[in-house]
N, C-alpha and C positions, 0 to 999 in steps of 0.2 A: 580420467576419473569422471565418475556420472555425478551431477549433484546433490543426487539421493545418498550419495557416498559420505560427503560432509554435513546432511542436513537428513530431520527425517518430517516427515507427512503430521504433522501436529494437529490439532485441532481437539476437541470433544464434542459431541453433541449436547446440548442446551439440555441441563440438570431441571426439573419441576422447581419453580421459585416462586414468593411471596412477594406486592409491591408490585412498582414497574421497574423495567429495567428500560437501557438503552437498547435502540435496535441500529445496527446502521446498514444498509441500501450500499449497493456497489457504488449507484451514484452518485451518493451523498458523501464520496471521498474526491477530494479534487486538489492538485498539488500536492499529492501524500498527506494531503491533512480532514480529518472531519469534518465536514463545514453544517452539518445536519444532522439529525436523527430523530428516530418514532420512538417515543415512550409504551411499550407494551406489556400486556400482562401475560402468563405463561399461557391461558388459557384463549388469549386474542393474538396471540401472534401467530405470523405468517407463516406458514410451511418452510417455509427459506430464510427462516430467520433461527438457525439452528446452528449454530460456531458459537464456541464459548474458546478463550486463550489463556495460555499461560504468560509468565511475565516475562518469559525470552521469544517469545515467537515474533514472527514475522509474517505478514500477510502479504498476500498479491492477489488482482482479481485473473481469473480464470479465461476470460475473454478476449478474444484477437483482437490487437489493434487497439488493446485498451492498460493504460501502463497507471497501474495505480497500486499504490503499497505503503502499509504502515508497519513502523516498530510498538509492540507493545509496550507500554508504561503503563503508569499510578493513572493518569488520568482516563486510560482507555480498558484497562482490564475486565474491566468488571461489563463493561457493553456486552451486546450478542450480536452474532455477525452474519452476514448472509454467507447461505450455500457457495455463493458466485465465487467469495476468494477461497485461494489454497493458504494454508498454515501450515508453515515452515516453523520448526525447533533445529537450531543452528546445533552442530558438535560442539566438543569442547576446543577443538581448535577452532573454532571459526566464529568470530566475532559479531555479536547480536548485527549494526552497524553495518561491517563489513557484506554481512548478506544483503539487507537493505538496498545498499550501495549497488551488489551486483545485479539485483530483484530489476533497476529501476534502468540497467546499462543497456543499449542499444543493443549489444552483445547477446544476452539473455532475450530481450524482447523480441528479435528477429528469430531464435529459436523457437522460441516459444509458439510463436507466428505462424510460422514453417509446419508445427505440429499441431495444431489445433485441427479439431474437424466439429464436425454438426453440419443436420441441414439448415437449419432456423438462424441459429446463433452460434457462429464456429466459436469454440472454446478448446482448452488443455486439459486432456483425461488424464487420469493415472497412467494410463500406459504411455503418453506422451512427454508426462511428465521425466519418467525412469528414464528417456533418453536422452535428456537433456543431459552433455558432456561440458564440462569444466576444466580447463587446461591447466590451470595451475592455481592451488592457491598458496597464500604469501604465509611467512610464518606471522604470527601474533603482533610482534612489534613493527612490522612491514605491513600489517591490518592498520596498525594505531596509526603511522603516519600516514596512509592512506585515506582513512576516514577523516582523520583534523585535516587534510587539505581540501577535502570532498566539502566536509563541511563548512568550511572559511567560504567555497565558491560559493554554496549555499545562502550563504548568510549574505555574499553583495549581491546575487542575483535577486534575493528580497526585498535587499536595500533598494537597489536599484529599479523592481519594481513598484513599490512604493511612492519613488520617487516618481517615476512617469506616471502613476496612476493620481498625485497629486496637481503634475503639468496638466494632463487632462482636463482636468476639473478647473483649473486657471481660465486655461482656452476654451471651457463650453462658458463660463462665467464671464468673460470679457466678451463673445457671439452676443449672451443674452444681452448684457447691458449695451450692447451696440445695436441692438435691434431698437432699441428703447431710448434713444438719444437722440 
């Protein structure tokens, strides 16, 4: 089964609006999360900043070698997204999550990979994208147990980065004050 089978090509192009909105940059996603963005008005924003989502999509960026993806929510819906990622709207069989999950698996990303072209900047066209083949997916409550154990690992791999990123700062703090003694 192709992936396009369980999911379809989402997105809308950016509606004329009032205010600023968010914009956010391929870049500016790191670890699957926002870490940034440019406040813009419809009349100042970039050519590329043209994705508007709905509340079940799924994002990924476009670009080889580059593994970045978010699930829409409350806190991110209403941003505009650059051209760079694809928007994915899951089936009804297939769990928001659950794609997420697959968007971000070594599996998917080595496909992905394989089928990118450009000269400049290799990325995932359309047509690359419809080849992407999916071997099986689980039913619904084989998503749910899957996702809560994706996500538990999730959750100590944060913990755990946290933690070293606080030893870090131990170890540069005890150099200084040893320079200093």
């Amino acid at each position: 089964m192709k992936l396009l089978d369980i999911c379809k090509v989402g997105g809308k192009s950016v509606k004329k609006y009032q205010r600023l909105k968010k914009y956010v940059a391929t870049g500016e996603v790191i670890n699957n999360e926002i870490i940034n963005f440019e406040s813009v008005s419809y009349k100042d924003k970039p050519s590329r900043a043209n994705v508007q989502i709905d509340d079940s999509d799924v994002l990924f960026t476009k670009m080889k070698d580059t593994i970045k993806t978010l699930c829409a929510n409350n806190d991110n819906i209403n941003n505009i997204y650059s051209t760079g990622f694809y928007v994915l709207t899951p089936n009804n069989n297939v769990m928001q999550k659950y794609l997420y999950y697959y968007l971000n698996s070594e599996s998917f990303n080595s496909k992905k990979n394989r089928l990118c072209s450009g000269a400049t900047q290799k990325a995932l066209n359309n047509e690359g994208l419809s080849k992407i083949i999916i071997k099986y997916i689980p039913t619904i409550s084989e998503q749910e147990k899957i996702i809560e154990r994706l996500t538990m690992i999730d959750n100590l791999i944060n913990i755990k980065s946290n933690q070293i990123g606080k030893l870090e700062q131990l170890v540069k703090s005890q150099f200084v004050k040893e320079m200093y003694l």
